[in-house]
N, C-alpha and C positions, 0 to 999 in steps of 0.2 A: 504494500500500500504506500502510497507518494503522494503528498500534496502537490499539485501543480500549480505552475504559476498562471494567474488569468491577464488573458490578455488587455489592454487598456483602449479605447477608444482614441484617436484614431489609428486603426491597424487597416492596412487591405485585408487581410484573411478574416474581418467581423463582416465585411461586406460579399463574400462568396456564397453562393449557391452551391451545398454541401452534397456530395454522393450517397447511394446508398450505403449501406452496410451490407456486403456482401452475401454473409454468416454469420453467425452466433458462434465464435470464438473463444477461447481463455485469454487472447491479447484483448477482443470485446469486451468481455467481462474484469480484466484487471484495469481496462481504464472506466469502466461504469464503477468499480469500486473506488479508484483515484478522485472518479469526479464528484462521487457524494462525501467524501472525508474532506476536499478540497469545498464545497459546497457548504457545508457544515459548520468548517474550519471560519469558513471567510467571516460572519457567519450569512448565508441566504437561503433562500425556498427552494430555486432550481440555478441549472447548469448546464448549458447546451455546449457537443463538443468544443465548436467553433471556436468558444471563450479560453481554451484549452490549447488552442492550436491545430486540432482535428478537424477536419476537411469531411468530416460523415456527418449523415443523418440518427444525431443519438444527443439525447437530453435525461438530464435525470430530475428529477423533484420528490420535496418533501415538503408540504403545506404544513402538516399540524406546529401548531404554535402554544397550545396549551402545555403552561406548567406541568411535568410529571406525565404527562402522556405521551403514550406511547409514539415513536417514527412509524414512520409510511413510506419508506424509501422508496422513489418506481424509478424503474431504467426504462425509456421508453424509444424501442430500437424502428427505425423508419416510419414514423407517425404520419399516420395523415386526419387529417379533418372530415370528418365525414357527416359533419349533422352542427349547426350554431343555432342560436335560440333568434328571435327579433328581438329580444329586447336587451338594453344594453345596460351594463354597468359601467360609473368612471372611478378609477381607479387611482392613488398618486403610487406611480409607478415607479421602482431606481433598479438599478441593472450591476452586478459585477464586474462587470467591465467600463461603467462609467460609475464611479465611487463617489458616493455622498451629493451625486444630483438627483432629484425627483423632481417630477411633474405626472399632470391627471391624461391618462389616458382613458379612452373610449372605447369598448370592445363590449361583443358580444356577452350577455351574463352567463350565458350555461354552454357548453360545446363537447361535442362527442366526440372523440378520437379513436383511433383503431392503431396498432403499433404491434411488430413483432418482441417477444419480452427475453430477458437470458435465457430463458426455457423452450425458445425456439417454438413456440408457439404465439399465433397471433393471439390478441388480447383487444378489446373494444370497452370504453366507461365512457359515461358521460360524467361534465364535470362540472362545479357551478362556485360562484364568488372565487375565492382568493384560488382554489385551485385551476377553475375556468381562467384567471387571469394567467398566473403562471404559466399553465400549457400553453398559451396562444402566443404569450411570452417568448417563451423559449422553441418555438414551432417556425416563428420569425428569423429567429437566430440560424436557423439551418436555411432559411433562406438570402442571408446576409443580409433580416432589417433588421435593428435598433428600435428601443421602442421613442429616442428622439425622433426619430423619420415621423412619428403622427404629429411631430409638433411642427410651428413656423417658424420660416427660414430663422426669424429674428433669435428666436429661444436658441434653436438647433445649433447656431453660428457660437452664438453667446458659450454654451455646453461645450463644444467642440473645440472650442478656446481653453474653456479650463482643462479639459481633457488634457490639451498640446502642455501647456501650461508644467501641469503636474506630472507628465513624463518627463519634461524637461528637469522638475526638482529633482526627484527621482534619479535620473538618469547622473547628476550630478553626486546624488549619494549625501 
């Protein structure tokens, strides 16, 4: 098990349109384990490869946020959408890859996903609030958006600066 490092906004590889996963692996499965200890670590809800460096269709989350309750760990290997509610929730959204910004986003409230699982079986939930948010979340990420991209130019620019900004400290050490 490894924590990895998450990438930072702006990267070219947060903007790619991710492959599938092949198969259901042990190198599969020892980065679905990476990315929930990394996930956990940071600390957040989910973690799509991409943030990771991984160029595949693979995200992991965990919603429960209750004191003392139990994890929900999901590895969720080649997701797709297959069912969104009309009605929407707004959400103030922040991302691993872009640290310590938030802003409201607007999505779907409840959406149904299907996804192959480590057990190489496909797997189908619907999902609603803070989990509905996350999947859709991180369902984005595999397609190289952001969830800045729902905002305007002016915010996105603004973010994107501090982004540049904090690698620069960073980078300086």
């Amino acid at each position: 098990m490894t924590l990895r490092p998450i990438l930072i906004h702006p990267d070219p590889r947060l903007k790619k349109v991710c492959a599938p996963v092949e198969a259901v692996t042990p190198e599969i499965g020892a980065l679905a384990e990476d990315m929930l200890q990394t996930m956990y670590d940071a600390p957040g809800v989910g973690l799509a490869a991409p943030q990771v460096g991984v160029l595949q269709r693979l995200f992991v989350m965990d919603c429960v946020k209750e004191e003392g309750a139990a994890r929900r760990p999901m590895v969720l290997i080649n997701p797709e959408i297959t069912w969104t509610s009309e009605e929407t929730n707004t959400y103030e959204e922040g991302c691993l890859s872009i640290p310590d910004q938030y802003a409201e986003v607007t999505r779907p409230k409840r959406v149904r996903m299907a996804w192959t699982g480590l057990d190489g079986k496909r797997h189908e939930e619907e999902f609603d609030d803070l989990w509905a948010i996350c999947a859709q979340h991180e369902f984005d990420h595999l397609n190289g958006k952001l969830f800045i991209d729902y905002l305007g130019p002016m915010k996105r620019q603004m973010i994107t600066r501090r982004m540049e900004k904090l690698k620069r400290e960073r980078a300086r050490g």
